[in-house]
Phi, psi and omega in degrees: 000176223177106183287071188222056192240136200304334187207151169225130188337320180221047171290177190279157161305350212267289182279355182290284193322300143006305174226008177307310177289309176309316163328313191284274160337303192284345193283333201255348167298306175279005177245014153251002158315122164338277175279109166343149167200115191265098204266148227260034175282327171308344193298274279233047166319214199260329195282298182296340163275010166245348162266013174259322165328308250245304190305308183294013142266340202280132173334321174289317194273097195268015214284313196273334167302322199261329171303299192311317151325306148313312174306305190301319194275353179237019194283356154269070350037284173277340167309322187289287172333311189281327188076148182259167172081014185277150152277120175279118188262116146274105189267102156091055208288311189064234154269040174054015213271336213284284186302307166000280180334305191277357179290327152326322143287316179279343190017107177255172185268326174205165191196104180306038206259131179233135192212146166294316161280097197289346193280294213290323172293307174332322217253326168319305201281356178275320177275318190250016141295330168273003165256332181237057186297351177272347178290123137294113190253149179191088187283152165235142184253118194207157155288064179279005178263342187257353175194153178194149172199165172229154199286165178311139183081018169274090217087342170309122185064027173221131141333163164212135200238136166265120221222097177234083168297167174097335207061022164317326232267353162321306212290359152263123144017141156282344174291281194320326188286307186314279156338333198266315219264310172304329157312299195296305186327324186266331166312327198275316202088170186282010211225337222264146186242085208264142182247117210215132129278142210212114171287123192268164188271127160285219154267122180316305186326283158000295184295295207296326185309338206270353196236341176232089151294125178338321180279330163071051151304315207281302178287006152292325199262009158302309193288331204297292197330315170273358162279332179277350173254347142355286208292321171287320209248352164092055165268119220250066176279158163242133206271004162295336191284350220227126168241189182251144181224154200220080191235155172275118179251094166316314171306301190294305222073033172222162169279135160243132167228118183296161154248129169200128195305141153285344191203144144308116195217168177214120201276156191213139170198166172323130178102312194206195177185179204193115189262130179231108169312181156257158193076001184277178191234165161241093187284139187222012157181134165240123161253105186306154179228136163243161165279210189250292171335316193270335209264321177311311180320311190295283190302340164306327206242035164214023187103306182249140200249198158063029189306116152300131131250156167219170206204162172293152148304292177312344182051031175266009164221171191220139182227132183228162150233111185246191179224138159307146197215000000 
């Protein structure tokens, strides 16, 4: 899961306005799609990043327990590896707790944390400027998976490190990820450095327990997706109508996660409508799983080389550090 979403309920107008048609536009192009699609930059209203919060505690989800560990039992390592005093580009920065963790070791010179969910980041970086005041903090709220750039002065006269934790970089393709990652390589530059996670592939149960929790966190914040396009695009979903559905595509190497209608319904917004049988779906997130070969292969052939890795005694996650090359 993945911290990408173009707009929040409760930015300011300023920034609302800024991406309301396109927002508008991409929602209703994918729910006219043959298979429907909601993407899952959507998750992330002001509600849906406390319900991802809420998920990276859940038992199942062993993805932030098992990094953090790794941070924890290897961070004078990655601290030594990464080299200190990088501007930290945090992608898809959240309540910033991730990089924090880590600032004792990397002591970056600035810190970059960039979301989408613009309320929630302002309010992170606010609390944790007052914990770190020697730190220059300069969040930006952007849509970085389809163009990212950084602004002038950002990193000057420092490396730069790009710091994407969670197994985010799953929620893309590998074509798209490769594409993604070449995008951060030419932003960065030849001097610039990546900090990455990675979810491995496993016993399907698992993988699948982790995305359908008992507590049925997981599946709110799956529904949360349709209240958020209600709010963007004046969409009559009723999320009573819709449950989550949550599978391993052994073929693909991925988690799929669904929207599937309980009933014949016919969805309505300005402009348009969309008749949905039952049982038919709405896909809203793939998260890829690799092996450690193949995820070295993504990065090599995206620009970055000289990987470090460290991993769980179980070896169900991967933490890489590479360099541009």
């Amino acid at each position: 899961m993945a911290r990408r979403s173009p707009l929040n309920p409760q930015s300011d107008d300023r920034e609302f306005s800024a991406g309301a048609d396109e927002a508008r536009a991409e929602l209703a192009a994918g729910l006219l799609r043959g298979q429907a699609r909601i993407s899952p930059k959507y998750f992330y209203s002001t509600l849906g990043s406390k319900l991802f919060e809420a998920i990276c505690q859940l038992d199942e989800y062993y993805l932030t327990r098992v990094e953090a560990e790794i941070f924890a039992t290897h961070g004078g390592e990655i601290g030594a590896v990464a080299g200190a005093g990088a501007a930290l580009i945090d992608l898809g920065a959240g309540n910033c707790e991730k990089a924090a963790s880590l600032f004792g070791v990397l002591r970056p010179q600035q810190y970059v944390p960039v979301d989408i969910s613009v309320e929630f980041l302002r309010g992170a970086v606010k609390k944790l400027q007052w914990e770190y005041p020697a730190v220059a903090m300069h969040p930006l709220g952007m849509d970085f998976a389809e163009n990212f750039a950084l602004p002038a002065g950002i990193g000057r006269g420092s490396q730069k490190l790009f710091f994407y934790p969670g197994s985010s970089i799953g929620n893309f393709t590998p074509l798209q990820a490769a594409q993604f990652l070449r995008r951060l390589r030419a932003a960065g530059g030849d001097e610039c450095g990546i900090l990455i996670g990675v979810d491995l592939v496993k016993d399907a149960a698992v993988l699948e327990a982790a995305y359908d929790d008992a507590l049925g966190v997981t599946a709110a914040f799956n529904l949360n997706a349709l209240g958020h396009a209600n709010w963007l695009m004046g969409s009559d979903f009723s999320l009573r109508a819709w449950r989550h559905v949550a599978l391993f595509n052994a073929e693909q190497s991925r988690i799929e996660m669904h929207l599937e209608a309980k009933q014949a319904q016919v969805v309505r917004w300005p402009g348009g409508e969309r008749h949905f049988a039952a049982g038919e779906r709405i896909h809203t997130e793939n998260s890829y799983k690799y092996t450690r070969r193949a995820f070295l292969e993504l990065l090599e052939s995206s620009g970055f080389g000289h990987a470090t890795c460290w991993t769980d005694e179980c070896q169900k996650y991967l933490v890489c550090h590479a360099r541009a090359v």
